[in-house]
N, C-alpha and C positions, 0 to 999 in steps of 0.2 A: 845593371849593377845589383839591383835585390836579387837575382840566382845568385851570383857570386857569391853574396853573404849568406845565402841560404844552402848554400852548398859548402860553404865553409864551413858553416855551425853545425851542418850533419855530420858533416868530416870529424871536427873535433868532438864531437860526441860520442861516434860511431869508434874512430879510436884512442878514447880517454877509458872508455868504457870497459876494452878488455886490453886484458893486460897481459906479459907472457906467463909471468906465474899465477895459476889459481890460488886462490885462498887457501889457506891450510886450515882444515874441519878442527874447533877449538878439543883438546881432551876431554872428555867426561870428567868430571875432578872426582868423581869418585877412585879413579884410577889411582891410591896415595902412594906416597912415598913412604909417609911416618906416619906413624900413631903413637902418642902418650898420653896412659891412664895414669891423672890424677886423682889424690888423696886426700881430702883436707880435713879436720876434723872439723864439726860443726855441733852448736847446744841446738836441740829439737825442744821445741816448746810447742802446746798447744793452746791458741788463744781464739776463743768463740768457735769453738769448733773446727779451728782452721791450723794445719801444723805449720808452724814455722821455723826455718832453718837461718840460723845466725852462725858467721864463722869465730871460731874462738883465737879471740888475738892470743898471739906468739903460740900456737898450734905448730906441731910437725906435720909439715905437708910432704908425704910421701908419691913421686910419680915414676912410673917405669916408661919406656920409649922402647918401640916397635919400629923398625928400621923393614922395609921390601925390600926383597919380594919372599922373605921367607916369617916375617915380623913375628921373629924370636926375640926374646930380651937377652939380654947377656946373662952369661953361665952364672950361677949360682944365685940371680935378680930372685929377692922374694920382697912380701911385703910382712910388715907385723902390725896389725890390726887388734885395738884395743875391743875385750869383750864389751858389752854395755856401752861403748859410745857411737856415737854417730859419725860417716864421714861422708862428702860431700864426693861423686866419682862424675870427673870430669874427662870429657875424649874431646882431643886436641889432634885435629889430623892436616898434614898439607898433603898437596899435589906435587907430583912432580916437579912443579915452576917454584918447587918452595913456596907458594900461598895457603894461608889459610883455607880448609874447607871442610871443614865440619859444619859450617851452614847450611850444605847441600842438602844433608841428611836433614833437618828441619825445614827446609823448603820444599824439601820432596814427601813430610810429611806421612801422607795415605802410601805412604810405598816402602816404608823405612819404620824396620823395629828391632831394638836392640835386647838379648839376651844376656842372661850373666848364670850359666850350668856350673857344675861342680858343688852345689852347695844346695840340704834343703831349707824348708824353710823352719826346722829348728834349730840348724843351725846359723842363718844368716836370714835378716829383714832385706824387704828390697823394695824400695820407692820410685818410680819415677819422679822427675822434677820437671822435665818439660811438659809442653801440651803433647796431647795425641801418641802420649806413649813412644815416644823416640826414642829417646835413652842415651844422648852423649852427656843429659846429666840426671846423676840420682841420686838417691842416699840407702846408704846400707848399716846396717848394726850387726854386727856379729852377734849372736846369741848365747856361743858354748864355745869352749876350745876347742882347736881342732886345726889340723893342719891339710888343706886343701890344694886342689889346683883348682884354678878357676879359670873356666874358657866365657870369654865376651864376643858376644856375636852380635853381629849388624847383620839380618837378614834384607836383602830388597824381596819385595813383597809386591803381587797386583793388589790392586786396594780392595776386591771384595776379600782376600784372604787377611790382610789386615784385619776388617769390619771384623773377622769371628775370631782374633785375638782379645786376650782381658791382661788387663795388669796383673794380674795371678800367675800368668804365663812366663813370666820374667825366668823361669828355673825348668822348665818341661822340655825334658831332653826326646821328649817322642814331637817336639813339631820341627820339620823337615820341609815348611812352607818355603818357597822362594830359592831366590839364589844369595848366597855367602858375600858378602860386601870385605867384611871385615870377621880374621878370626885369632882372637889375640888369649895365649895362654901363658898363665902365670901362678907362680907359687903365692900362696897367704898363708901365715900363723895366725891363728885367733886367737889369743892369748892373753890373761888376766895382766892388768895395772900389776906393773914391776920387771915384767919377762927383762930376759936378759941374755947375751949372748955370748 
């Protein structure tokens, strides 16, 4: 009687175990679907040596949306960006499956670093706000007039080539480190309190 049982429970173990279809290998969620670069204006204060970014209520939040596999904005998408203020740029990306995953790039940290060329730095400020230099959030200040294109990059990166980036690096159109994650281009006006259209 104990073989029988023993030979039963191999049985159904043996086939519970495999099944006719294999697993499907989950996507890399870096793989997106969308991307949208938000805009929020925010007051920059510095207190004990430390800057802080506060969102200013009833602010115009400006964001454009990057649609794959060619993540163009639509014809004529620009932004107008006040000289002297500050705004808070946020990157909102899903996957495929429609989820959220712009975490990835902060999980994957030492591998992930985000660009913002087209601008130097007299005319545009550029902060990171997360840790380790990521960059799905930062703050910028326009500095001067000027009407730009600006290309946002998400390099993947091996982490010793991370290690000899600097926050400086945010605009240096000679580094060519890694592979292209993400590469989103869009028009901005810097333009003084009043612009009009």
């Amino acid at each position: 009687m104990k073989n029988y049982i023993l030979i039963a429970l191999i049985s159904v173990f043996a086939f519970s175990s495999c099944t006719k279809d294999d697993p499907i290998p989950e996507v890399d969620q870096e793989q997106l679907s969308t991307a949208t670069l938000t805009f929020t204006p925010v007051e920059k204060e510095i207190k004990d040596g430390k800057t802080i970014y506060t969102s200013i209520e009833g602010g115009e939040v400006e964001s454009i949306k990057f649609q794959a596999p060619s993540y163009l904005p639509e014809v004529g998408t620009h932004l107008d960006l006040h000289v002297g203020e500050t705004y808070k740029l946020s990157l909102k990306t899903t996957d495929f499956a429609g989820r959220a995953s712009e975490q990835t790039f902060l999980n994957r940290s030492e591998s992930h670093q985000a660009f913002l060329l087209g601008a130097d730095n007299a005319t545009l400020e550029f902060v990171y706000g997360d840790e380790n230099n990521v960059g799905i959030t930062a703050y910028i200040t326009p500095k001067k007039e000027a009407s730009v294109v600006l290309n946002y990059i998400m390099r993947h990166l091996n982490a010793a080539s991370k290690q000899t980036l600097k926050a400086s690096d945010w605009n240096n159109t000679a580094i060519k480190l890694g592979a292209i994650d993400l590469d989103l281009k869009f028009e901005a006006h810097l333009v003084e309190e009043g612009h009009g259209h």
